[in-house]
VOGU-3710 file (C-alpha; in Angstrom, 3 decimals, decimal comma):
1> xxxxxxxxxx> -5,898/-55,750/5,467  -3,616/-58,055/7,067  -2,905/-61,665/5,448  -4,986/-63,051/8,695  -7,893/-60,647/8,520  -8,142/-61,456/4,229  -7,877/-65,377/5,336  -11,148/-64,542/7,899  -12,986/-62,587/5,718  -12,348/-65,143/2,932
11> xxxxxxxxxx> -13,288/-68,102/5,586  -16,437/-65,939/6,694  -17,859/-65,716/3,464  -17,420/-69,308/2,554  -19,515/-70,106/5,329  -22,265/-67,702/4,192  -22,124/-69,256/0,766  -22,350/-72,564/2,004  -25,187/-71,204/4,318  -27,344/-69,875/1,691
21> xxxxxxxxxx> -26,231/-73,059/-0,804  -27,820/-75,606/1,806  -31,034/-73,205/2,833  -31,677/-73,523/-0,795  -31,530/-77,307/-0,868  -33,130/-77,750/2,069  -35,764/-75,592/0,644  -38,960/-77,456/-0,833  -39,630/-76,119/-4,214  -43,242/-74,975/-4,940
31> xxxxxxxxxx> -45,055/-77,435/-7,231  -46,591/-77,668/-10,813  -49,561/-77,345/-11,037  -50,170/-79,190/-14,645  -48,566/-82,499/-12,894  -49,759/-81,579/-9,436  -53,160/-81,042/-9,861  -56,235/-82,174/-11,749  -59,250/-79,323/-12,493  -62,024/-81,686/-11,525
41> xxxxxxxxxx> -65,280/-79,483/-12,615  -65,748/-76,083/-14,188  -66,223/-76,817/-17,921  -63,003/-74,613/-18,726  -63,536/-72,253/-15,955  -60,369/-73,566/-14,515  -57,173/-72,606/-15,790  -53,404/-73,558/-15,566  -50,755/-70,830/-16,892  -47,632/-69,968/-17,124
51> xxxxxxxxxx> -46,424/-72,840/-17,916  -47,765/-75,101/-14,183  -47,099/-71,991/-12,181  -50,364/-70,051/-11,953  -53,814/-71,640/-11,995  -56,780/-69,275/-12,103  -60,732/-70,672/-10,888  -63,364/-68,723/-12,207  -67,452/-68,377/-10,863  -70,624/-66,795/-13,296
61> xxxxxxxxxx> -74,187/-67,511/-12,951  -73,828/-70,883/-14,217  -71,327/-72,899/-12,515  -67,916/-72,024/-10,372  -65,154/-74,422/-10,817  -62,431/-76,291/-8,904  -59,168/-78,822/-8,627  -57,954/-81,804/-6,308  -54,388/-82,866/-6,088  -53,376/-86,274/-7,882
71> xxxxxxxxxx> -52,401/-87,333/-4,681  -53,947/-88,464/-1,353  -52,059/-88,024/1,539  -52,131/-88,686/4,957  -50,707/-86,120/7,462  -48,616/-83,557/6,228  -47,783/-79,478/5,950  -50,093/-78,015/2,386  -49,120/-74,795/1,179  -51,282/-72,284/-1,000
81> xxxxxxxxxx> -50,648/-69,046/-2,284  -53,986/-67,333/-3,163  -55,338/-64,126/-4,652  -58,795/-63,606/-3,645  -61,852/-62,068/-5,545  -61,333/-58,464/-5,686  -63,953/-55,690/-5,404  -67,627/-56,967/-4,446  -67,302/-60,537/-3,835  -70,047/-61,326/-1,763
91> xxxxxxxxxx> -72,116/-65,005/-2,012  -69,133/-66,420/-3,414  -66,636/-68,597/-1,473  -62,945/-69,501/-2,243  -61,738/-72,622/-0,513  -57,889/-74,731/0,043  -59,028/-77,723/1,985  -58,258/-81,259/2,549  -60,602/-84,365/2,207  -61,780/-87,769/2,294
101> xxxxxxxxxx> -64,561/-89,266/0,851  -67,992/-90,499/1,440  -70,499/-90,372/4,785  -68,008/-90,399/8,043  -65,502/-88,712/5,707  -63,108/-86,314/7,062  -61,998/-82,777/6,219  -59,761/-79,641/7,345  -61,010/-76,479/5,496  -60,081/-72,934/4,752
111> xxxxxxxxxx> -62,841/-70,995/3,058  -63,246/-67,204/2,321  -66,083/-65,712/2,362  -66,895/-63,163/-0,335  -67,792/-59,501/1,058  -69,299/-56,194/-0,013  -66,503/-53,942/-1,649  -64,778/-52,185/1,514  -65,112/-54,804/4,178  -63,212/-57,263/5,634
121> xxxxxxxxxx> -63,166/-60,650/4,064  -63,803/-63,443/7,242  -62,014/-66,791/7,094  -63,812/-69,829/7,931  -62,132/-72,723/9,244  -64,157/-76,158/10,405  -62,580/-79,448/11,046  -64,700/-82,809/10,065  -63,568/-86,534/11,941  -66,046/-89,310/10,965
131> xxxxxxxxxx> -68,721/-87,080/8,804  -69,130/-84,707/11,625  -67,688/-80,992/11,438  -69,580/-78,033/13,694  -65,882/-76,872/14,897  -66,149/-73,915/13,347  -63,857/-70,471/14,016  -63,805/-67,438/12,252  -61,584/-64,532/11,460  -61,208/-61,183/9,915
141> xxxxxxxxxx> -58,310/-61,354/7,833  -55,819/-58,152/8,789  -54,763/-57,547/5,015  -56,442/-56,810/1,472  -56,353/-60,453/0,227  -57,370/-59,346/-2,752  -54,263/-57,260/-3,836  -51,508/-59,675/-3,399  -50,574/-63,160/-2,974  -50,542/-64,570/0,584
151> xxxxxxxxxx> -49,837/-68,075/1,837  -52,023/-70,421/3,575  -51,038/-73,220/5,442  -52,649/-76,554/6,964  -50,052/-78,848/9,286  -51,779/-82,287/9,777  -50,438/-84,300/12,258  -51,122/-87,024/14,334  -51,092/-84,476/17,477  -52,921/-81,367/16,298
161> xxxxxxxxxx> -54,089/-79,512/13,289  -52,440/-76,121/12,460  -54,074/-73,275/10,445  -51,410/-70,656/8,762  -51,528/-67,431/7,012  -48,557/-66,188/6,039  -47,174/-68,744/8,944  -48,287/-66,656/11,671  -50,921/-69,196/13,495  -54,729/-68,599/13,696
171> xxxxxxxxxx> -55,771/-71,917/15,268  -55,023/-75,189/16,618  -57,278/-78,126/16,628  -55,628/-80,883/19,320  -56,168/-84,496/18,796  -58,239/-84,899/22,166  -58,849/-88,887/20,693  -58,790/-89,340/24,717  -61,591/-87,697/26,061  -63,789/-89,147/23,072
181> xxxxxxxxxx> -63,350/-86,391/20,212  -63,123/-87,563/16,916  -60,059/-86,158/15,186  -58,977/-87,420/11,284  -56,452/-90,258/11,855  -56,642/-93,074/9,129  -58,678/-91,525/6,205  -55,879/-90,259/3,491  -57,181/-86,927/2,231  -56,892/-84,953/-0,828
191> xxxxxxxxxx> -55,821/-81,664/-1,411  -59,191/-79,290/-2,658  -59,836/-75,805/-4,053  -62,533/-74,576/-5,341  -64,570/-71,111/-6,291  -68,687/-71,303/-5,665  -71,817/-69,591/-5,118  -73,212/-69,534/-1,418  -75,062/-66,476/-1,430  -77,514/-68,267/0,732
201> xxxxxxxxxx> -74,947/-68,216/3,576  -71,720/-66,985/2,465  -72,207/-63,338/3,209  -73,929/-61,894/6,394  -75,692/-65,333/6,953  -77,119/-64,662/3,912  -78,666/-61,422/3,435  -75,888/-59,953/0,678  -76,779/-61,778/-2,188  -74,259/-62,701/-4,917
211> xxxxxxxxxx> -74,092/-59,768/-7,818  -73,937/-61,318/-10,942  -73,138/-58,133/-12,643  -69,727/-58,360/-11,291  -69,288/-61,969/-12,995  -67,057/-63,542/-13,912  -65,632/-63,827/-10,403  -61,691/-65,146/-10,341  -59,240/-66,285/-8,073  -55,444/-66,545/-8,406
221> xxxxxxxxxx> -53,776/-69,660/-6,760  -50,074/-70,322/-6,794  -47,156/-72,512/-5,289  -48,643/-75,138/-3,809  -46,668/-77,246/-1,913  -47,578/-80,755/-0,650  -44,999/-82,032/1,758  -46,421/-85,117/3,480  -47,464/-88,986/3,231  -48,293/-90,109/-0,328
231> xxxxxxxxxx> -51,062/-92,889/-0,476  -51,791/-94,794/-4,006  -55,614/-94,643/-4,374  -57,548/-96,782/-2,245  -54,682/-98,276/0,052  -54,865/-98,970/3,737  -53,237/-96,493/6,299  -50,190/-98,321/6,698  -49,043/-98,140/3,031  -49,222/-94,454/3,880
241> xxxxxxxxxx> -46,352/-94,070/5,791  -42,950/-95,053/3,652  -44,009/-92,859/1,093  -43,563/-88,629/0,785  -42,722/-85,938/-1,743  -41,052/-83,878/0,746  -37,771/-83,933/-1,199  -36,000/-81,783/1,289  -36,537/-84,901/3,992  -37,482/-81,824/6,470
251> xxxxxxxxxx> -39,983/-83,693/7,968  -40,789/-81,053/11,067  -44,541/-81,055/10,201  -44,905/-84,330/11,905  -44,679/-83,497/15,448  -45,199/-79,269/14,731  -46,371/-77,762/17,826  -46,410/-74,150/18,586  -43,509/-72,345/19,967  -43,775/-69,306/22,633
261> xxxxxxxxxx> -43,666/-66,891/20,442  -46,223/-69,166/18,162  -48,455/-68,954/21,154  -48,161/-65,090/21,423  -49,299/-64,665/17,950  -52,113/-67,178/18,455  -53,222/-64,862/20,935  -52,840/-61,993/19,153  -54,926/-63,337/16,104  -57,635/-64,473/18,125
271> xxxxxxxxxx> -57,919/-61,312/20,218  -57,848/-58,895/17,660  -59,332/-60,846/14,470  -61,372/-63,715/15,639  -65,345/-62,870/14,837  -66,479/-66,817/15,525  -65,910/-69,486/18,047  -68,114/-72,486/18,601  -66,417/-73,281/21,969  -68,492/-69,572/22,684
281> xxxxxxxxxx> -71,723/-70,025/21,017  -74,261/-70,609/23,870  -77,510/-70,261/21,370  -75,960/-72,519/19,215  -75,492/-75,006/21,909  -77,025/-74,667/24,738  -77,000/-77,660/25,964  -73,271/-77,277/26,957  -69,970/-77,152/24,946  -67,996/-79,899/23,381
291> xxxxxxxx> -65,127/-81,431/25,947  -62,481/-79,584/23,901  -63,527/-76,652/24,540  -62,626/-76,800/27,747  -58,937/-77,613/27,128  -55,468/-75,495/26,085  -56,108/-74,111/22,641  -52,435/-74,575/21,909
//
């Protein structure tokens, strides 16, 4: 090798170790969950191990359990990694959501619906502005959830609402503020998970009841990463905005939209995996859709 070709080489992989040094600083590390989080109900059916990294929710006949993060925040990107109840699950439901409080409160959910052993668990997503939800979508997740971690994602903005699993898109909820739809602005929110029994609804509308013979029921939830506003308990919106644990100061998730090929796996997922769409449901609403319905779902 010449004295030119070692100094390229040499130069080459300087700039590959530089490259990988900055991905890694750039990259938000996932959080702890014994200073992250706070197991809110359960009576010790809740558990944090390995030292912060692995916190485990548990469900019998007599109560399920759940968490909340420390923090309320208002818009963000909220990562979860989650192992869901394996074998016959059905009645119970696993849930990573976000929050307010009270009557007109708002919320963004994820929640899995328990299933007979062999069939598909479905993933229901709703959005609440001012108390009122009924934006529900549905989908058949394309994996065993059960035998591995997989990440979930919520990206809160000021524009839209996007849901993630394992980044690829499932659905966007636009703020359509405009043409009168309510869409959660100015409530900070908390992180939620939880693991309960809604055998009365969860599974089949109903008619697979939960089989406590299976009990206890557990789910796995790791890395959870909260990149976003940070509000101190009780303060008004624009105290909100100065403050974020995104460390990295990658702040993309405030004006996220979806790229091309974001759209084409939007598509894809809703083609192939989507089992529930109010913006479809005629019976449901017959007297005519909501306005948003109508518009781009991207």
């Amino acid at each position: 090798m010449t004295t030119f070709s070692k100094s390229r080489a040499l130069t080459n992989l300087a700039v590959v170790f530089v490259s990988i040094v900055m991905t890694s600083l750039v990259t938000p590390s996932a959080g702890n969950f014994n200073t992250d989080v706070d197991i809110n109900w359960g009576d010790g059916r809740g558990k944090i191990l390995e030292g912060g990294r692995l916190l485990t929710l548990s469900l019998d006949q007599y109560s399920g359990s759940g968490f909340q993060s420390k923090n309320e925040y208002l818009f963000g990107r909220f990562d979860m990694q989650l192992k869901l109840v394996p074998g016959d699950s059905a009645g119970t439901v696993t849930t990573f959501f976000l929050s307010s409080q009270g009557a007109g409160h708002d919320e963004i959910d994820f929640e899995f619906l328990g299933n007979a052993s062999g069939q598909p668990y479905t993933v229901h997503t709703n959005v609440y502005s001012q108390g009122k939800g009924n934006k529900e979508q549905q989908f058949h997740l394309w994996f065993d959830p059960t035998a591995a971690f997989h990440t979930y994602s919520i990206v809160w903005n000021s524009q839209r609402i996007i849901f993630l699993v394992d980044n690829i898109p499932i659905r966007v909820f636009n703020n359509n503020q405009a043409i009168g739809i309510p869409f959660p602005t100015n409530q900070p929110m908390r992180v939620y998970c939880s693991l309960w029994n809604a055998d009365d609804w969860a599974t089949q509308g109903g008619r697979i009841k939960t089989d406590w013979t299976k009990a206890p029921f557990t789910a796995y939830y790791r890395n959870f990463n909260a990149n976003g506003n940070v509000c101190a308990s009780g303060s008004n919106v624009g105290s909100c905005a100065s403050k974020s644990v995104d460390s990295s100061n990658s702040r993309t998730w405030q004006t996220q939209e979806l790229d091309a090929n974001g759209r084409n796996r939007l598509r894809w997922v809703q083609q192939k995996h989507m089992v529930y769409n109010y913006c479809a449901d005629v019976q449901r609403f017959p007297q005519g859709f909501s306005a948003e319905c109508k518009r781009s779902r991207f």
